[in-house]
KOLGU-4560 file (N, C-alpha, C; in nm, 3 decimals, padded with zeros to 5 digits):
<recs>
<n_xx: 08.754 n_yy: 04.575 n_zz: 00.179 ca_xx: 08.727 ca_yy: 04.712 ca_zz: 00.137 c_xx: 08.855 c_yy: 04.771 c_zz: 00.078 mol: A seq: 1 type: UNK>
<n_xx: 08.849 n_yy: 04.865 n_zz: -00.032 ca_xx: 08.968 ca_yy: 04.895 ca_zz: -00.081 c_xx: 09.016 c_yy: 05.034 c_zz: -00.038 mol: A seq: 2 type: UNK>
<n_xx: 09.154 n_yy: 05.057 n_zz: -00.031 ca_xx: 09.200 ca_yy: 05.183 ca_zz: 00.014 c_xx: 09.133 c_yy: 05.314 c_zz: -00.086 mol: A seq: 3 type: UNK>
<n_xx: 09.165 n_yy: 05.378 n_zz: 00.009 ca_xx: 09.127 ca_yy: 05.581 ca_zz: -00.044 c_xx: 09.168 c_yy: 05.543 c_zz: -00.183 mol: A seq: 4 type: UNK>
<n_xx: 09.400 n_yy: 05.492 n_zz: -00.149 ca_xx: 09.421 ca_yy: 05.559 ca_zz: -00.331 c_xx: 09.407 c_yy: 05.455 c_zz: -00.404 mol: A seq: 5 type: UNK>
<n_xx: 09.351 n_yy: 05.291 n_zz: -00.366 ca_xx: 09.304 ca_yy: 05.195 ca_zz: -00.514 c_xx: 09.178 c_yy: 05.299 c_zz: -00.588 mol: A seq: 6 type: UNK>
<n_xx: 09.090 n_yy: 05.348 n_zz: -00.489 ca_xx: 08.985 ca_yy: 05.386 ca_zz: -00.537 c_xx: 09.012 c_yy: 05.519 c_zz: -00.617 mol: A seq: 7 type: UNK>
<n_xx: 09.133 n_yy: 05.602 n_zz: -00.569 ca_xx: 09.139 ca_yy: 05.730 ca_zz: -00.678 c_xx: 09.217 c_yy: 05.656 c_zz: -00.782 mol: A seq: 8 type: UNK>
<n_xx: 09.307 n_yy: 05.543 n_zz: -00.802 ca_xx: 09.327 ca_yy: 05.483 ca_zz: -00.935 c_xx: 09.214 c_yy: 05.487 c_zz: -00.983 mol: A seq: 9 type: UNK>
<n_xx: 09.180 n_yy: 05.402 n_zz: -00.959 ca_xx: 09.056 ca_yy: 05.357 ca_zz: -01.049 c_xx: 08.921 c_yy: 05.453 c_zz: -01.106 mol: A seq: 10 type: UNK>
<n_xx: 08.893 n_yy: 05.544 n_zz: -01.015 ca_xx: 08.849 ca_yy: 05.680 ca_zz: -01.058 c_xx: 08.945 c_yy: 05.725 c_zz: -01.168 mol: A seq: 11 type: UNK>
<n_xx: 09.076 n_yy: 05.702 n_zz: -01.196 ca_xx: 09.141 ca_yy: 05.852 ca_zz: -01.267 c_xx: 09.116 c_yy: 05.794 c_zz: -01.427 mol: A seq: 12 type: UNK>
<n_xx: 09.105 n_yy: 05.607 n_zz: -01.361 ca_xx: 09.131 ca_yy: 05.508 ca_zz: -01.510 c_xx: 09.047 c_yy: 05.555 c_zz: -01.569 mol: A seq: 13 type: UNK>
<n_xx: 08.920 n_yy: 05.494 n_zz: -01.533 ca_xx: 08.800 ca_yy: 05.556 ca_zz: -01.524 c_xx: 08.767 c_yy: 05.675 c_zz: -01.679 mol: A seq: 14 type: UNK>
<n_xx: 08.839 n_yy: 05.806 n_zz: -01.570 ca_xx: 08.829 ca_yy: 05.909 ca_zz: -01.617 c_xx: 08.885 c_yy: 05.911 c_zz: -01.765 mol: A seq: 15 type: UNK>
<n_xx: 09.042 n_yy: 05.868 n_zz: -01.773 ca_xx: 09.101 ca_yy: 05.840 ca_zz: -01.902 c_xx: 09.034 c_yy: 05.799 c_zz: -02.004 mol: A seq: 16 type: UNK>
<n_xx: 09.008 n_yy: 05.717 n_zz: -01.967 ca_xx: 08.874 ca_yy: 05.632 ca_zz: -02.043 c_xx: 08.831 c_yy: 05.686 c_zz: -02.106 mol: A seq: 17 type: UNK>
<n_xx: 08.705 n_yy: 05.793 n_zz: -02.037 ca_xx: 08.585 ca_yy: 05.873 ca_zz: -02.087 c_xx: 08.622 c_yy: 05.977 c_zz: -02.152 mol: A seq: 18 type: UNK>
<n_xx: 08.720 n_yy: 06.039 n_zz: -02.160 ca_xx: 08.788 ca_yy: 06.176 ca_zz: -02.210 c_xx: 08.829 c_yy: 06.107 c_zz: -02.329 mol: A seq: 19 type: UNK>
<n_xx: 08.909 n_yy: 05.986 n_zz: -02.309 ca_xx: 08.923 ca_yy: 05.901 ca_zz: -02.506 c_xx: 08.839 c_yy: 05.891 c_zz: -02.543 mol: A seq: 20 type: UNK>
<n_xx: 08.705 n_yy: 05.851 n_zz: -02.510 ca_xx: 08.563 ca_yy: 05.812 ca_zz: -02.600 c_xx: 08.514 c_yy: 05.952 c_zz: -02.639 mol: A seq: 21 type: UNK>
<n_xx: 08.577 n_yy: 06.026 n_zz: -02.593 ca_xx: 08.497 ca_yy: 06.147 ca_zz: -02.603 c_xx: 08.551 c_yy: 06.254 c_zz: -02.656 mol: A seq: 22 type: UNK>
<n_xx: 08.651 n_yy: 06.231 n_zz: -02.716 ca_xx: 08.751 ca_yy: 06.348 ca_zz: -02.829 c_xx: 08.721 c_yy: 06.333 c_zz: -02.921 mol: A seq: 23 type: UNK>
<n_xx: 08.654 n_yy: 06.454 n_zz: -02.976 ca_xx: 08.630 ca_yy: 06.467 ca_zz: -03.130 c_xx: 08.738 c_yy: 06.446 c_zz: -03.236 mol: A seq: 24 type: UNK>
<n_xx: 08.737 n_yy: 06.395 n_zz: -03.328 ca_xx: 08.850 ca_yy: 06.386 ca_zz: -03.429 c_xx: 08.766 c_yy: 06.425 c_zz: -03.607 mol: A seq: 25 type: UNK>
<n_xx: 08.868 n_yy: 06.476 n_zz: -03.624 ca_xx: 08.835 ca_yy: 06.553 ca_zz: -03.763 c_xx: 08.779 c_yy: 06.372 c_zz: -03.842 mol: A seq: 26 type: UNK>
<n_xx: 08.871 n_yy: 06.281 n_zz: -03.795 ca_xx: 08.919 ca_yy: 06.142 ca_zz: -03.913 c_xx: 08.861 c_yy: 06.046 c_zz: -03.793 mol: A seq: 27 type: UNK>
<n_xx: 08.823 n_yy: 05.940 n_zz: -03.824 ca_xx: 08.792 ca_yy: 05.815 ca_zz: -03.719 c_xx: 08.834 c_yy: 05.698 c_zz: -03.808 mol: A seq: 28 type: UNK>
<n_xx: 08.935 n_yy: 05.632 n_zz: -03.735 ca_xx: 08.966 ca_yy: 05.484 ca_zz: -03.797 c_xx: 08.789 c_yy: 05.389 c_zz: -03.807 mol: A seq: 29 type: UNK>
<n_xx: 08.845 n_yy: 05.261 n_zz: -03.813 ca_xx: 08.702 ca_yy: 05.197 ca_zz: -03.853 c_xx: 08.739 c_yy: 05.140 c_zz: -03.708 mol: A seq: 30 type: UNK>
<n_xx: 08.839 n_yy: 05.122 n_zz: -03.614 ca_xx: 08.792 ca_yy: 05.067 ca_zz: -03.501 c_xx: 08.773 c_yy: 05.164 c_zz: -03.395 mol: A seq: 31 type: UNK>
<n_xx: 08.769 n_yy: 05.305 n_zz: -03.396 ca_xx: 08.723 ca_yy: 05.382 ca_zz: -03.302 c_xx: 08.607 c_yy: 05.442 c_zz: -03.363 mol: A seq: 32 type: UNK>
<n_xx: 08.562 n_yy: 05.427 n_zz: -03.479 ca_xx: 08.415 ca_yy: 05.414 ca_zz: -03.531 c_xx: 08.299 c_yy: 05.274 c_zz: -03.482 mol: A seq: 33 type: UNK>
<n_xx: 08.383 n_yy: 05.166 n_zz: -03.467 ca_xx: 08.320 ca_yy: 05.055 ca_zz: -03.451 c_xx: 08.270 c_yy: 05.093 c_zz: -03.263 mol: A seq: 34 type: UNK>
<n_xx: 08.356 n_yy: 05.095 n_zz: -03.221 ca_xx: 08.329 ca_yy: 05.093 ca_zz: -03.061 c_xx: 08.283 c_yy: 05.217 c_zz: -03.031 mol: A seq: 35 type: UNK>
<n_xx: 08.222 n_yy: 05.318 n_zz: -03.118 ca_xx: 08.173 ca_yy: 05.454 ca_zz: -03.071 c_xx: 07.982 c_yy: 05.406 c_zz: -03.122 mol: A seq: 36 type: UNK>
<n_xx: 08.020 n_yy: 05.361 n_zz: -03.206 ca_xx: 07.886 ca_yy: 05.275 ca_zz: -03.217 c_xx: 07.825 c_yy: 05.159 c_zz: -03.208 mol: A seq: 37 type: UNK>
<n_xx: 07.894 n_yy: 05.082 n_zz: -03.113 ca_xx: 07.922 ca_yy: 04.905 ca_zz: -03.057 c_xx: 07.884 c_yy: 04.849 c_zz: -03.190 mol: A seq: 38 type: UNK>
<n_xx: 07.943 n_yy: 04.802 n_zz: -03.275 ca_xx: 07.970 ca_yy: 04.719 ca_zz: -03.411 c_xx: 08.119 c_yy: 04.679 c_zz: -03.398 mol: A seq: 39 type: UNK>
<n_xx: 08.110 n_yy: 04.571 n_zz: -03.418 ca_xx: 08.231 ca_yy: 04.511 ca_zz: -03.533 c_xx: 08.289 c_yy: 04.560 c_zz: -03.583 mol: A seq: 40 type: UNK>
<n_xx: 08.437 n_yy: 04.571 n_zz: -03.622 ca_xx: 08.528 ca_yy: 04.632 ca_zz: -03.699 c_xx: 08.490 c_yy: 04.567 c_zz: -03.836 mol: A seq: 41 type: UNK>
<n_xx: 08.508 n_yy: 04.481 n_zz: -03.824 ca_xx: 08.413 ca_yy: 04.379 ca_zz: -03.964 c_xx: 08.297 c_yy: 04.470 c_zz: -04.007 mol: A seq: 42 type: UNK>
<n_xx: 08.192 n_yy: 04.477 n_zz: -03.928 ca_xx: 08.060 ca_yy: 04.540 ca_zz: -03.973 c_xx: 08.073 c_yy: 04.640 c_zz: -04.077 mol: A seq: 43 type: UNK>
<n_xx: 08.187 n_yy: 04.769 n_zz: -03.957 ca_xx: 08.188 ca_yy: 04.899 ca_zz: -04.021 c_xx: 08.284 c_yy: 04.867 c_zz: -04.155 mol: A seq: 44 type: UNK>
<n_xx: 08.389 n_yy: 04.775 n_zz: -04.176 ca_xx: 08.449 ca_yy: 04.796 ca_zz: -04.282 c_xx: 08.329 c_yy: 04.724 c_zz: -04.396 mol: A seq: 45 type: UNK>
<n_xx: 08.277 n_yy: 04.702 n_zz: -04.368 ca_xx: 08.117 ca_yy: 04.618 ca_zz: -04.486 c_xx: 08.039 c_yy: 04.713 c_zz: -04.519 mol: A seq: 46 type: UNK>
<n_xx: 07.971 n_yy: 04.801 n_zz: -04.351 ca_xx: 07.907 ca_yy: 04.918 ca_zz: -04.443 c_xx: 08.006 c_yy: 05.016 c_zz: -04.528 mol: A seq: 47 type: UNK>
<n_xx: 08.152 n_yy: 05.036 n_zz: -04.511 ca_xx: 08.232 ca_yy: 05.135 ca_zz: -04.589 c_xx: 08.249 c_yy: 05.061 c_zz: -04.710 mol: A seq: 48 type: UNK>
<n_xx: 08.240 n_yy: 04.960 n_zz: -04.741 ca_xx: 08.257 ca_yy: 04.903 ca_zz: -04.867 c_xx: 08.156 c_yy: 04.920 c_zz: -04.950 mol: A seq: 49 type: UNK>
<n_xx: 08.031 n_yy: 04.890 n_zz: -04.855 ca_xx: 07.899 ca_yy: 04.849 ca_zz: -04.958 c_xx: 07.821 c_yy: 05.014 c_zz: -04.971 mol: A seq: 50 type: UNK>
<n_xx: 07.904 n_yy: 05.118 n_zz: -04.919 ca_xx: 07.904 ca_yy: 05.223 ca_zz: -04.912 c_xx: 07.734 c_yy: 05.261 c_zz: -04.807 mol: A seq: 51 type: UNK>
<n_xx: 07.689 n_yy: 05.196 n_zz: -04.728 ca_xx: 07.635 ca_yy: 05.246 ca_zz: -04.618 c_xx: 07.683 c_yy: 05.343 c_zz: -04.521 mol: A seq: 52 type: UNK>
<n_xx: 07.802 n_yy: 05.402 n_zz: -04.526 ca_xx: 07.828 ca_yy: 05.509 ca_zz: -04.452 c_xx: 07.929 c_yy: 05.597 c_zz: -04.568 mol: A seq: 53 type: UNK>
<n_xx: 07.897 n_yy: 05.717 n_zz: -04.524 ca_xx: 08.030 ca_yy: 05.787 ca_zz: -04.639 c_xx: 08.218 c_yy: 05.739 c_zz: -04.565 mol: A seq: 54 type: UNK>
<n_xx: 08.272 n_yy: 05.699 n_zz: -04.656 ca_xx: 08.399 ca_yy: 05.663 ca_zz: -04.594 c_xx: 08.493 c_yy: 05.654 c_zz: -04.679 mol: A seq: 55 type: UNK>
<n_xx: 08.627 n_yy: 05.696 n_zz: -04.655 ca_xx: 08.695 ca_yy: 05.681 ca_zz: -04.790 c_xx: 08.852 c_yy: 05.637 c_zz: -04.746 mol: A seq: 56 type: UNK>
<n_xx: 08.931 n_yy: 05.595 n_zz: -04.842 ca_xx: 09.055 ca_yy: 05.471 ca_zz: -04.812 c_xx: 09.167 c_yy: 05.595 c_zz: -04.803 mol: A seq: 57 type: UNK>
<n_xx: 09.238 n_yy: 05.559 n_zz: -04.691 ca_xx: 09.331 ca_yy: 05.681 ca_zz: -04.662 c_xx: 09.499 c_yy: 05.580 c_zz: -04.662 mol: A seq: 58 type: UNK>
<n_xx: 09.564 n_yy: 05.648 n_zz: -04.684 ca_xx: 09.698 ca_yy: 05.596 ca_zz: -04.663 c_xx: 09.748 c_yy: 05.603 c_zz: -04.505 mol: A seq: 59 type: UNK>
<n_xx: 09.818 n_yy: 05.465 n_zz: -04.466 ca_xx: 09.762 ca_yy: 05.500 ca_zz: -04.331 c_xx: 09.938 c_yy: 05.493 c_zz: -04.303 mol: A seq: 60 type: UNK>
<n_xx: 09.980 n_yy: 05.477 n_zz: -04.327 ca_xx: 10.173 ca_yy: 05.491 ca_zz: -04.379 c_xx: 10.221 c_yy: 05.375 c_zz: -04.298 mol: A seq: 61 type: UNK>
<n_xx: 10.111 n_yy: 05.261 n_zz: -04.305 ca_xx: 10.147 ca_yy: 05.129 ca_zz: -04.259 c_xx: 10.158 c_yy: 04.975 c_zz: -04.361 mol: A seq: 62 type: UNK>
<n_xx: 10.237 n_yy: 05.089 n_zz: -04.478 ca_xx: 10.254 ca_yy: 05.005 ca_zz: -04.612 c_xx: 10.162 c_yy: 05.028 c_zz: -04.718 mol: A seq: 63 type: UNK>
<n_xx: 10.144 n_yy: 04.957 n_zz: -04.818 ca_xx: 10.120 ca_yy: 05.001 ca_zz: -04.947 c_xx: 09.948 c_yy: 04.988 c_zz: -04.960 mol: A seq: 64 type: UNK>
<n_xx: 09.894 n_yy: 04.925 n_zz: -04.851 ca_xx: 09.727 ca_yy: 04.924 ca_zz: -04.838 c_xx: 09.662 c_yy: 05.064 c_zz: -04.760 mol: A seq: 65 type: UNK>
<n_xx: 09.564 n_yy: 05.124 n_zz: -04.818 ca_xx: 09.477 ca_yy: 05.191 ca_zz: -04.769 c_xx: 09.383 c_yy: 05.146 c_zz: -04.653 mol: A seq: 66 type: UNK>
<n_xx: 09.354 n_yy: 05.218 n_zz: -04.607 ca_xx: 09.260 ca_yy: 05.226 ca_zz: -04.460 c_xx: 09.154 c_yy: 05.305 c_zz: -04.496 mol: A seq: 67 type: UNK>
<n_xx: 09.017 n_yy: 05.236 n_zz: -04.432 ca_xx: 08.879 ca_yy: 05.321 ca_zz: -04.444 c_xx: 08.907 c_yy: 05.429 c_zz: -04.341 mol: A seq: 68 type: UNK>
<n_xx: 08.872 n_yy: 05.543 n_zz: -04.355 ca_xx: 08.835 ca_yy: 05.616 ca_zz: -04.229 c_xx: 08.701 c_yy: 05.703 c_zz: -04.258 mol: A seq: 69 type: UNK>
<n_xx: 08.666 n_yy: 05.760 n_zz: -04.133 ca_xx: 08.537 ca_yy: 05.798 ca_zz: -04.142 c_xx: 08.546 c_yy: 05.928 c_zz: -04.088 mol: A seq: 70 type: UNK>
<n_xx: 08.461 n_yy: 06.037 n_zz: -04.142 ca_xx: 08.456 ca_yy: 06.180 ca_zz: -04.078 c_xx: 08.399 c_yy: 06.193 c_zz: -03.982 mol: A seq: 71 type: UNK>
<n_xx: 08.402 n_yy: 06.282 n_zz: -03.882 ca_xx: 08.318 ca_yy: 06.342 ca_zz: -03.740 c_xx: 08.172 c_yy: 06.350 c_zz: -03.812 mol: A seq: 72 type: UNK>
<n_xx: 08.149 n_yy: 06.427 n_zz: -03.922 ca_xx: 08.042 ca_yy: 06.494 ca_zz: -03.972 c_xx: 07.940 c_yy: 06.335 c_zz: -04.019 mol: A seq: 73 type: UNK>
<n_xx: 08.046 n_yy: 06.239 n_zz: -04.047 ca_xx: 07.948 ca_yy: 06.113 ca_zz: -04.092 c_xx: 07.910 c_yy: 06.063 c_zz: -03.985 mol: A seq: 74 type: UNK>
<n_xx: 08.024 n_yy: 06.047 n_zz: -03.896 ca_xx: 07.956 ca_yy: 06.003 ca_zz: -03.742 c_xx: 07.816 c_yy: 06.044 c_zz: -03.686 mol: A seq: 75 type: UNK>
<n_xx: 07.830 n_yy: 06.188 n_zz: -03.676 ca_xx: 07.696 ca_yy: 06.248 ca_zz: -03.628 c_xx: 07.573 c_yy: 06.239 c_zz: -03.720 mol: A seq: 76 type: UNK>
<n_xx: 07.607 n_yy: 06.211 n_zz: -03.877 ca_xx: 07.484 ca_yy: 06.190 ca_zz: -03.974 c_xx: 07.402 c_yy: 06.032 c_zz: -03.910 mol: A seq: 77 type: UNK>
<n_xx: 07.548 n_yy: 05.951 n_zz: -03.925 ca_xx: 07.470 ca_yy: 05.804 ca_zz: -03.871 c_xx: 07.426 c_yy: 05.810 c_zz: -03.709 mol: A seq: 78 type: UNK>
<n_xx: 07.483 n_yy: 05.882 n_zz: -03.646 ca_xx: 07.392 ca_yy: 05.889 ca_zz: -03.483 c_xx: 07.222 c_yy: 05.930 c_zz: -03.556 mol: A seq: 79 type: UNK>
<n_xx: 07.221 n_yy: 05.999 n_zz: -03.609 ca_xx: 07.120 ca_yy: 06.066 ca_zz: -03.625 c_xx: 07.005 c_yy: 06.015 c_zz: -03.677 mol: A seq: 80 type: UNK>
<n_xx: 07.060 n_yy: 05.966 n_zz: -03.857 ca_xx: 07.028 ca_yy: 05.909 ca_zz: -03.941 c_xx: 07.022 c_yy: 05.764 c_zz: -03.987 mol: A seq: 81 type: UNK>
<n_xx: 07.096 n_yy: 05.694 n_zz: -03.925 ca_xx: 07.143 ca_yy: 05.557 ca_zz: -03.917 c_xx: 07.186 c_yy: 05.549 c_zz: -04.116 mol: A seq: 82 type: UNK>
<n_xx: 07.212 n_yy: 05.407 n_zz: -04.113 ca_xx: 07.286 ca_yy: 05.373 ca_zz: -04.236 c_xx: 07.204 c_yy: 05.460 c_zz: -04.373 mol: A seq: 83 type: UNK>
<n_xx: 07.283 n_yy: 05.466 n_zz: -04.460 ca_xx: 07.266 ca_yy: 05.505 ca_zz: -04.606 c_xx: 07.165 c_yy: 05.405 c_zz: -04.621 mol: A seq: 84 type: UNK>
<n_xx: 07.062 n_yy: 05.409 n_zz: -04.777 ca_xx: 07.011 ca_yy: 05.273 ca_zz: -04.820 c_xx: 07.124 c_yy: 05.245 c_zz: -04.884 mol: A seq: 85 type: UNK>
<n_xx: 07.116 n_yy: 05.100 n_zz: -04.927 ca_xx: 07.174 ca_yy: 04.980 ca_zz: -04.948 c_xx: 07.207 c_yy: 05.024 c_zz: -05.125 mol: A seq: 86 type: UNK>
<n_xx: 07.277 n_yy: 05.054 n_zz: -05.196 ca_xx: 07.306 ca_yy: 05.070 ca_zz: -05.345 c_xx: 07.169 c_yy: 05.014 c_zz: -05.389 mol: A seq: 87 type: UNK>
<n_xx: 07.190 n_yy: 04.890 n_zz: -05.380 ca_xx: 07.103 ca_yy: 04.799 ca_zz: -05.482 c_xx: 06.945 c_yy: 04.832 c_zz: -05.456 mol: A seq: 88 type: UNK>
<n_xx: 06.923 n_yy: 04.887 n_zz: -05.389 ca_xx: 06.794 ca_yy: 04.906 ca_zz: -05.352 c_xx: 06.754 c_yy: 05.044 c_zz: -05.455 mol: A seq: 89 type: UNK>
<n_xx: 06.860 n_yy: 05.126 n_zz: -05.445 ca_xx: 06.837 ca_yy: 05.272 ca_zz: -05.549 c_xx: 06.795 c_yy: 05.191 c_zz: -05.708 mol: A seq: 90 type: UNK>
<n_xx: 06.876 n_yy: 05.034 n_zz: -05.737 ca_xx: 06.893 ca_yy: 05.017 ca_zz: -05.898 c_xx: 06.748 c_yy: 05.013 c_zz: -05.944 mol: A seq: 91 type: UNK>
<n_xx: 06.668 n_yy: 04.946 n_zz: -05.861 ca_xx: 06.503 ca_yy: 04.874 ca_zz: -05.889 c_xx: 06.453 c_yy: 05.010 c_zz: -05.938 mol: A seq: 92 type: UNK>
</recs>
């Protein structure tokens, strides 16, 4: 059986935890987009490419490549709405 304070660790971890999953952010990288909606970091950078989610390439000041990031406001469209259609599907 574990002591009083393993168990308030582990409660506080716990807690940390849930308060990170759960801060709104103006900007969402593609891997705190991926794990807010259990996907792949792969996935989400495929739908930001193939433009299934609105997302756009930000300077991330980790050298001369851009980074997808994603808005709060797209987040809650895709909870809602799930993916964009597919481009190619609009051409037909």
């Amino acid at each position: 059986m574990s002591t009083v304070e393993e168990r308030l660790e582990k409660i506080e971890s716990m807690l940390v935890s849930l308060v990170g999953q759960q801060t709104i952010r103006e900007w969402y990288s593609v891997e705190q987009f991926a794990e807010i909606v259990g996907k792949s970091e792969f996935t989400v950078r495929e739908w930001a490419r193939l433009g299934r989610i609105h997302a756009k390439k930000q300077k991330s000041g980790r050298g001369a490549y851009a980074c997808w990031t994603i808005s709060h406001d797209e987040l809650m469209r895709h909870q809602r709405e799930g993916l964009l259609p597919s481009p190619e599907r609009h051409a037909e």
